[in-house]
mmCIF file of the C-alpha atoms, coordinates in Angstrom:
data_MODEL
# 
_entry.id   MODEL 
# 
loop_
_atom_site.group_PDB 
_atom_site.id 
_atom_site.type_symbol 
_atom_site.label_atom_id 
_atom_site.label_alt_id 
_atom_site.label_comp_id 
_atom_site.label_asym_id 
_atom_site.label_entity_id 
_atom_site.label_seq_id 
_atom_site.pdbx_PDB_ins_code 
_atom_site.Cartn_x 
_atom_site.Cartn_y 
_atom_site.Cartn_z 
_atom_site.occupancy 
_atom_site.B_iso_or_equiv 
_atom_site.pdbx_formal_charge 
_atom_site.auth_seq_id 
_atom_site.auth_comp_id 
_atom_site.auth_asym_id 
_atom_site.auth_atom_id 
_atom_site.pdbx_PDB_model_num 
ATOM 1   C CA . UNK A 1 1   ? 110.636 127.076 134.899 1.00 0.00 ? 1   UNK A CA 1 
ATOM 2   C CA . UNK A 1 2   ? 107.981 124.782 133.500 1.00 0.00 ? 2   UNK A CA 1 
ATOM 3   C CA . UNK A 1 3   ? 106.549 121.502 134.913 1.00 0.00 ? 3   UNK A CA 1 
ATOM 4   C CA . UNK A 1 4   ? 108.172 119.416 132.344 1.00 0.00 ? 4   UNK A CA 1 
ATOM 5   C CA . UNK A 1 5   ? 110.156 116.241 132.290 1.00 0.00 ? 5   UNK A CA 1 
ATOM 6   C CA . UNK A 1 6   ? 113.263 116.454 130.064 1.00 0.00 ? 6   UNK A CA 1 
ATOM 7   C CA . UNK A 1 7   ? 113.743 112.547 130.961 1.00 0.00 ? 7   UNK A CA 1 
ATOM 8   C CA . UNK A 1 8   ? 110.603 112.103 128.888 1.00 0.00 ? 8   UNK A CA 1 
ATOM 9   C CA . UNK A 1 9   ? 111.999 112.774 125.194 1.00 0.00 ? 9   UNK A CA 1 
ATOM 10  C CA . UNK A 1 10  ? 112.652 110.191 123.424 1.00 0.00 ? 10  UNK A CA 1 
ATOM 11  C CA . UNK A 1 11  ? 116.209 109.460 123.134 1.00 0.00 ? 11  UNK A CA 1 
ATOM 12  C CA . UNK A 1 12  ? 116.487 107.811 119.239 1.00 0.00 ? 12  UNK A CA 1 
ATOM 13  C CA . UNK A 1 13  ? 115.087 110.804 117.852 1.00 0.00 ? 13  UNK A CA 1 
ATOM 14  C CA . UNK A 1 14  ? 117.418 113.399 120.358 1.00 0.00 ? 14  UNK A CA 1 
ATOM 15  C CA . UNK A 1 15  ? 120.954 112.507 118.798 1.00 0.00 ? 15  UNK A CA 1 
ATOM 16  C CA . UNK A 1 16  ? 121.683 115.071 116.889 1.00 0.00 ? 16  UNK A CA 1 
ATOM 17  C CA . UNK A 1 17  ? 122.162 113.343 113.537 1.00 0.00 ? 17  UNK A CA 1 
ATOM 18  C CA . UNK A 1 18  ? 118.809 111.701 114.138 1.00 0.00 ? 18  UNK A CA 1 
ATOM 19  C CA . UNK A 1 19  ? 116.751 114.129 114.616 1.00 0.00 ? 19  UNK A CA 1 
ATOM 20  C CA . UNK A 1 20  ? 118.447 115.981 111.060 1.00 0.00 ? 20  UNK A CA 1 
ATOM 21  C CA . UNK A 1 21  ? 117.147 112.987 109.477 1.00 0.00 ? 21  UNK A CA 1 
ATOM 22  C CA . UNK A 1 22  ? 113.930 113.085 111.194 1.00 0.00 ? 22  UNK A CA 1 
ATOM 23  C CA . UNK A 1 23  ? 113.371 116.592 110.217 1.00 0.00 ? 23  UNK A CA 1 
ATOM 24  C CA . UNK A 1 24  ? 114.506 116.319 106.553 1.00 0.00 ? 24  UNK A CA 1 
ATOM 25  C CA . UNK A 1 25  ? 112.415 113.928 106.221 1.00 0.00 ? 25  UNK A CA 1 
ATOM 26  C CA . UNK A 1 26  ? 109.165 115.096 108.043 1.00 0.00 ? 26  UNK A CA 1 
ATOM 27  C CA . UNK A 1 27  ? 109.120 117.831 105.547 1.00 0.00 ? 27  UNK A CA 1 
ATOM 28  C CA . UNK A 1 28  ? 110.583 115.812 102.490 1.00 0.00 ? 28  UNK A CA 1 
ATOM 29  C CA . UNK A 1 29  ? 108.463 112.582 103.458 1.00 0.00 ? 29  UNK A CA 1 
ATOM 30  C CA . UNK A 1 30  ? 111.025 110.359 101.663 1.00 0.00 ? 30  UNK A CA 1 
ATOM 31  C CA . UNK A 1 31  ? 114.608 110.824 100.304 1.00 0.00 ? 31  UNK A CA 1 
ATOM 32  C CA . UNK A 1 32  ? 117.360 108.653 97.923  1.00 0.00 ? 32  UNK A CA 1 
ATOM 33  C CA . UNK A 1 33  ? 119.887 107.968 100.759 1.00 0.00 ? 33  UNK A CA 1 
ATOM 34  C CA . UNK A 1 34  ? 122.865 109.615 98.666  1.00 0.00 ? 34  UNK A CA 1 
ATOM 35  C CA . UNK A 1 35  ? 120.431 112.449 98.680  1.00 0.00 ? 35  UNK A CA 1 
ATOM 36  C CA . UNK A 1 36  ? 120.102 112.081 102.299 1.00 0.00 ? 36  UNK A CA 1 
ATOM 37  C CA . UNK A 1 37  ? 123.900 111.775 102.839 1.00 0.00 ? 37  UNK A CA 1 
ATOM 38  C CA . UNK A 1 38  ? 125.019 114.634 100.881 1.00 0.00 ? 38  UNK A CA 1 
ATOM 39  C CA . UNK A 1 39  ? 122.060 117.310 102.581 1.00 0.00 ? 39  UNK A CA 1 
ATOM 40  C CA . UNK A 1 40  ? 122.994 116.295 106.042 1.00 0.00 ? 40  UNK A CA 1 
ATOM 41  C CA . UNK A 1 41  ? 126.870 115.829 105.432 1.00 0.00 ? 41  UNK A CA 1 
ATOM 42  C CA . UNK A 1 42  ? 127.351 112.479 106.785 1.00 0.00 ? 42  UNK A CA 1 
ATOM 43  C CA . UNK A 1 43  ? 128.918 109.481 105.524 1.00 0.00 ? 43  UNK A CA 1 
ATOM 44  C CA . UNK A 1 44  ? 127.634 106.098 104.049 1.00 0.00 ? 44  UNK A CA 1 
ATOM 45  C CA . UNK A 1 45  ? 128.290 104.367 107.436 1.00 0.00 ? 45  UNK A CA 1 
ATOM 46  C CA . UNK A 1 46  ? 127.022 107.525 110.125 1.00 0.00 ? 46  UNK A CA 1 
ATOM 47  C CA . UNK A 1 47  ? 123.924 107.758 107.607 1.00 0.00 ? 47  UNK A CA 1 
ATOM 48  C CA . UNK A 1 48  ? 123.600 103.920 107.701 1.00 0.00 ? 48  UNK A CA 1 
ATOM 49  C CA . UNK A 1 49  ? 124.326 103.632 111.686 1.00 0.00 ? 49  UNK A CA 1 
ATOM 50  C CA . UNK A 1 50  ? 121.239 105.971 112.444 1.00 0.00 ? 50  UNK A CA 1 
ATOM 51  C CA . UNK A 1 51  ? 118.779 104.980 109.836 1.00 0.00 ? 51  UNK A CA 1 
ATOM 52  C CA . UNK A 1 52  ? 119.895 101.344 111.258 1.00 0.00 ? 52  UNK A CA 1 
ATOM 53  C CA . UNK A 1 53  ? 118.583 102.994 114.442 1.00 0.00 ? 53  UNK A CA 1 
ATOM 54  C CA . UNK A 1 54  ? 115.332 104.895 113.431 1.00 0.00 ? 54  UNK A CA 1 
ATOM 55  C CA . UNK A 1 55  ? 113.952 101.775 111.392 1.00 0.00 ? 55  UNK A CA 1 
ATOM 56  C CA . UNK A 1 56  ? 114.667 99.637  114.760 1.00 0.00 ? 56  UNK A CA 1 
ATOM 57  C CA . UNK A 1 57  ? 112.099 101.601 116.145 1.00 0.00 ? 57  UNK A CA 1 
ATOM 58  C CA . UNK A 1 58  ? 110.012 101.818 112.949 1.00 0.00 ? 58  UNK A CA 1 
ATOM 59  C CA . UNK A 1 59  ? 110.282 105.455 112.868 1.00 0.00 ? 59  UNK A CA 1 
ATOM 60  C CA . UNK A 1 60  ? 111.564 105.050 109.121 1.00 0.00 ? 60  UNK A CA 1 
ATOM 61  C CA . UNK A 1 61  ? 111.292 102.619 106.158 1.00 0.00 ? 61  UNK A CA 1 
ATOM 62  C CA . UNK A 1 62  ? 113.994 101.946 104.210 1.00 0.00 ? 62  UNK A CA 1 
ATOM 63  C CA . UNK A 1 63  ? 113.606 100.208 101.003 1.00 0.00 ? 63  UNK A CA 1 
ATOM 64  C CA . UNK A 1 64  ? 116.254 98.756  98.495  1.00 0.00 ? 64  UNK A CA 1 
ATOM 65  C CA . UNK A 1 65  ? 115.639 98.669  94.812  1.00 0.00 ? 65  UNK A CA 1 
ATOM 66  C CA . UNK A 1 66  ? 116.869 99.263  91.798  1.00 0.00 ? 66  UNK A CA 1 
ATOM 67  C CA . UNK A 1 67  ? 116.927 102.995 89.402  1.00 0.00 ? 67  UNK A CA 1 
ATOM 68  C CA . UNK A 1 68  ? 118.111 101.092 85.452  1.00 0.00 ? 68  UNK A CA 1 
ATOM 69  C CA . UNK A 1 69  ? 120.807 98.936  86.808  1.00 0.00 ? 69  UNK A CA 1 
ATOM 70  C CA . UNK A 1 70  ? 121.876 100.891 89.747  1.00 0.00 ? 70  UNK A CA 1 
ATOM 71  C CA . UNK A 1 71  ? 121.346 100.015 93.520  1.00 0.00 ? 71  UNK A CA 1 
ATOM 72  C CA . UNK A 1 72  ? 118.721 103.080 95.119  1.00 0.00 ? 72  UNK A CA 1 
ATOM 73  C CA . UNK A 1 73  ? 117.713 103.045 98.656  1.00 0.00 ? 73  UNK A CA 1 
ATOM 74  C CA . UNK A 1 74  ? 114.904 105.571 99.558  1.00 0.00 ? 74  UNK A CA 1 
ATOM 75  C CA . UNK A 1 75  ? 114.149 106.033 103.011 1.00 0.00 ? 75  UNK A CA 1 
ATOM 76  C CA . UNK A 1 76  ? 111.149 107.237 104.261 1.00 0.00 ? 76  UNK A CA 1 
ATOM 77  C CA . UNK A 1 77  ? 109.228 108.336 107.604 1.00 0.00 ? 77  UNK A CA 1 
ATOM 78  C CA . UNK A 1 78  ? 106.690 106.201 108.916 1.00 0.00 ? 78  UNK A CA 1 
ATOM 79  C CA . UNK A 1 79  ? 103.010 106.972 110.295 1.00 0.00 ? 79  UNK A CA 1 
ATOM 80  C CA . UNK A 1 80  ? 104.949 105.931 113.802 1.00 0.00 ? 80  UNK A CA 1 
ATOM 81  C CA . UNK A 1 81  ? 107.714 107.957 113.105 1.00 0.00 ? 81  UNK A CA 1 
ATOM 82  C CA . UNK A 1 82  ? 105.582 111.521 112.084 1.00 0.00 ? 82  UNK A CA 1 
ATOM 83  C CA . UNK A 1 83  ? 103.836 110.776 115.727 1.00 0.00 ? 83  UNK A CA 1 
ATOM 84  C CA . UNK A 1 84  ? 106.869 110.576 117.654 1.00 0.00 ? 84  UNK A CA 1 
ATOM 85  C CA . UNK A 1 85  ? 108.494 113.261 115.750 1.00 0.00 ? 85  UNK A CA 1 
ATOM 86  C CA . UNK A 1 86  ? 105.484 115.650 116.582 1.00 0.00 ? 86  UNK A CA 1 
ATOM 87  C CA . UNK A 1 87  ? 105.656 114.296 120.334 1.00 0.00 ? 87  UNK A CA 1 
ATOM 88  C CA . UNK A 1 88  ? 109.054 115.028 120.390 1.00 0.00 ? 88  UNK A CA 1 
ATOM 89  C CA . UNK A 1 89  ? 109.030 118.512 119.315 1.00 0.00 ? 89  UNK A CA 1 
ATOM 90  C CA . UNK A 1 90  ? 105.773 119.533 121.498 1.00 0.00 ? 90  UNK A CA 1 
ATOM 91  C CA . UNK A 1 91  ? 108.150 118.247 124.929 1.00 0.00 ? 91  UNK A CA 1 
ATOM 92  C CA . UNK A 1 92  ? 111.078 120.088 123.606 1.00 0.00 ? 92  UNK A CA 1 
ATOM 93  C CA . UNK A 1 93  ? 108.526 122.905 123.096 1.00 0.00 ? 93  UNK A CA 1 
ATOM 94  C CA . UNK A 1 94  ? 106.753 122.295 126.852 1.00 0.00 ? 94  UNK A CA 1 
ATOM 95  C CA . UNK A 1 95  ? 110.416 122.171 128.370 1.00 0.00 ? 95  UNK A CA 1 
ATOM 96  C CA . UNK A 1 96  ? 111.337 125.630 126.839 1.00 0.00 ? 96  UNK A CA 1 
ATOM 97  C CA . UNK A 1 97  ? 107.860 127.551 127.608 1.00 0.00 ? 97  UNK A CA 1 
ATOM 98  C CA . UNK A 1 98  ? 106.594 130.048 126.217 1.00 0.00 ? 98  UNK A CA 1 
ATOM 99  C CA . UNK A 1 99  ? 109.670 132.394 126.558 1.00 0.00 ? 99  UNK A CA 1 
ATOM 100 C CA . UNK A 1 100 ? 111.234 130.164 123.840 1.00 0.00 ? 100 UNK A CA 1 
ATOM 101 C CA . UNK A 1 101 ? 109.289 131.770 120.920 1.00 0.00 ? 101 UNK A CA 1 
# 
């Protein structure tokens, strides 16, 4: 068993739904939020609830425009947001071990 304190991950990113979004978009970088909703399955309000949630924290920016005449919102991870992300996944990684890989 390693050394490593579970009570040290960060909670926003460890709900389930968040961290999809977190890693969608870590790889993605940005994403249309209907684009978002339909690759993780969610719905307008879940989707809304926990980018609500992630731009609290600044881990995301969420911007609101316009595509012709339609309402876009494109959501992207922030320089904070790639940092705790990485953080994140090295605890989860240190709380495994090595017999993990």
């Amino acid at each position: 068993m390693t050394e490593y304190d579970y009570r040290t991950l960060d909670d926003v990113i460890h709900s389930r739904v968040r961290l999809a979004i977190m890693s969608y978009l870590m790889t993605a970088r940005e994403a249309d939020f209907s684009a978002l909703k339909k690759e993780l399955k969610l719905t307008d309000g879940n989707l809304s609830t926990h980018l609500r949630k992630l731009e609290d924290h600044a881990y995301v920016s969420v911007t609101k425009g316009f595509a012709g005449r339609k309402p876009q919102t494109t959501v992207a991870i922030t320089e904070t947001g790639d940092t705790a992300f990485k953080t994140y996944v090295e605890g989860v990684a240190a709380m495994l071990g090595p017999q993990a890989t």
